[in-house]
N, C-alpha and C positions, 0 to 999 in steps of 0.2 A: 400591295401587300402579298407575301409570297402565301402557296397555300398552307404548309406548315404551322407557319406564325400564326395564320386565318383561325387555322384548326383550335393552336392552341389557346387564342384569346375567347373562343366560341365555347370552350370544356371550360376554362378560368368563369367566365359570364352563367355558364351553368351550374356550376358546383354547387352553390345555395340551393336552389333549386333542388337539384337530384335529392340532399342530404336534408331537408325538412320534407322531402315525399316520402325519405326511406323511414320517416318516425327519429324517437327521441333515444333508440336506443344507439344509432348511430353518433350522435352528438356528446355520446359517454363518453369522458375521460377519466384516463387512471387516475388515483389519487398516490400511488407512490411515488415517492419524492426521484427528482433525477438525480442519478448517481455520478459525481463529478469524477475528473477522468485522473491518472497518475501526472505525477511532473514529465513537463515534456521530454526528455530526455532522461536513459538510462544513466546512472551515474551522479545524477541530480544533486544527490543526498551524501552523506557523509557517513562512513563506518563509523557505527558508537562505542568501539575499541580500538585502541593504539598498541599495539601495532597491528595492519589489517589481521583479523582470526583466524583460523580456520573454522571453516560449519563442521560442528559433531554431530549436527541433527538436523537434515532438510527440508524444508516447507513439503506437507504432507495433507493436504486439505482431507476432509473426509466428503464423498460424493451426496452426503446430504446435512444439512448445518447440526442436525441432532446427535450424528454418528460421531464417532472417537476420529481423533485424526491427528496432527499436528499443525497446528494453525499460526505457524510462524518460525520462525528457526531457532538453533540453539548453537550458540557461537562459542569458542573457546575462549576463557580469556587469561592474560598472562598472569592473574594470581588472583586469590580470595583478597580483596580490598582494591582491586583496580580499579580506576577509573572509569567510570560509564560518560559519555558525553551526546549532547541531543547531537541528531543527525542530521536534521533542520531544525528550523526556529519556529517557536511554538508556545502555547503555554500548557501550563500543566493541570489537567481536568481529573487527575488522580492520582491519591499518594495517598495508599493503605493496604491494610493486610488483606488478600483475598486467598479462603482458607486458611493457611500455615505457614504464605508466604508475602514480604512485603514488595508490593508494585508500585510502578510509576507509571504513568499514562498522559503525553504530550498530546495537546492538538495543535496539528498542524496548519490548520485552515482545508478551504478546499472538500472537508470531508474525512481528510485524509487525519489515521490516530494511531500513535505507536505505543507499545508500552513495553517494558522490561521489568524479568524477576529473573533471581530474587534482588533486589538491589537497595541499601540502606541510601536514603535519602533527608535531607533537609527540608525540601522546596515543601511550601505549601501550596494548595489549588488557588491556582489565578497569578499563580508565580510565571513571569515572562521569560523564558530560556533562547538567547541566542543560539545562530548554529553553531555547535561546536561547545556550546555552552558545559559545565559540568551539572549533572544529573544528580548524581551518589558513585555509589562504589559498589560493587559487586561481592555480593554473600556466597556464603557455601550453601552446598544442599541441592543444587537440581539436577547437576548431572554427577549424581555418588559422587568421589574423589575429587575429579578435575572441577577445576575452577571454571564457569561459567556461565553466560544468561540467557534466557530466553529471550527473541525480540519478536514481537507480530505487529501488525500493520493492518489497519484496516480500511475501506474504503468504505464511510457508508454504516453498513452494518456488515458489508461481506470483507472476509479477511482475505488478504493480497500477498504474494511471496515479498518479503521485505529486500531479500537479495537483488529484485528489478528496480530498486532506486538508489542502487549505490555498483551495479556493473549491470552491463549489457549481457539478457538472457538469452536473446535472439538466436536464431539457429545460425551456425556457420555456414554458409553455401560453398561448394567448389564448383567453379570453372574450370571449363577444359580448358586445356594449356590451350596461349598461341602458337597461332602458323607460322613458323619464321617468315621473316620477307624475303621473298622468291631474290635468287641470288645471282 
């Protein structure tokens, strides 16, 4: 046996050990839940307006859960009564007025939960929606004039820019050019 391997089967055989000498505060585990991860890929998910939007208003988190921030984006849409459509397949764990405006709220599984206002819907909770599925339709009232919704995404309990599951956020790298091949 090489001495490496020696080493580390000799730390593995001790670990018990060490961690019942160090007491019982070592043997603590968190009790907060693990936070499951995004879909594996950017793009994953599906725009829930036809045709893709423009964002009139950026994911804006606030640097602590209490503070003001924007905790989701605000996408343009092409008219008051548009079609809203799930962006994955999910079912729906809410559909009510919160405040002065009516929401819908998909889960996705995973952890993962999106919701949109203002937007009139049908579906009731425990209603199954395909991707792509139709939602409602989009109200007036959140951004003054123009027609359009809010969408946030959550992960968990912490809210996630929704724009990372329908295009790649990623930063753009440049490479230095190539050396031409010597001639």
């Amino acid at each position: 046996m090489k001495i490496p391997a020696l080493l580390a089967a000799m730390l593995l055989a001790l670990a018990p050990v060490a961690a019942a000498a160090a007491g019982p505060a070592v043997l603590a585990v968190s009790a907060a839940p693990r936070v499951p991860s995004a879909p594996a890929a950017p793009g994953a998910w599906r725009w829930p307006l036809n045709p893709r939007p423009a964002v009139l208003r950026p994911f804006d988190p606030p640097p602590r859960p209490w503070l003001s921030g924007h905790r989701g984006v605000d996408l343009a849409a092409a008219s008051v009564g548009a079609p809203l459509t799930a962006p994955a397949a999910g079912t729906v764990s809410f559909a009510g007025v919160v405040v002065d405006r009516p929401v819908i709220s998909i889960d996705h599984g995973n952890g993962l939960r999106s919701s949109f206002e203002p937007v009139e819907s049908q579906l009731p909770v425990g209603a199954f929606v395909p991707d792509g599925g139709l939602l409602g339709t989009v109200l007036p009232g959140h951004c003054g004039p123009v027609p359009c919704v809010h969408w946030g995404v959550r992960r968990g309990e912490e809210y996630v820019n929704p724009l990372g599951f329908v295009m790649d956020l990623r930063p753009s790298i440049l490479l230095p050019p190539l050396d031409p091949a010597p001639g």
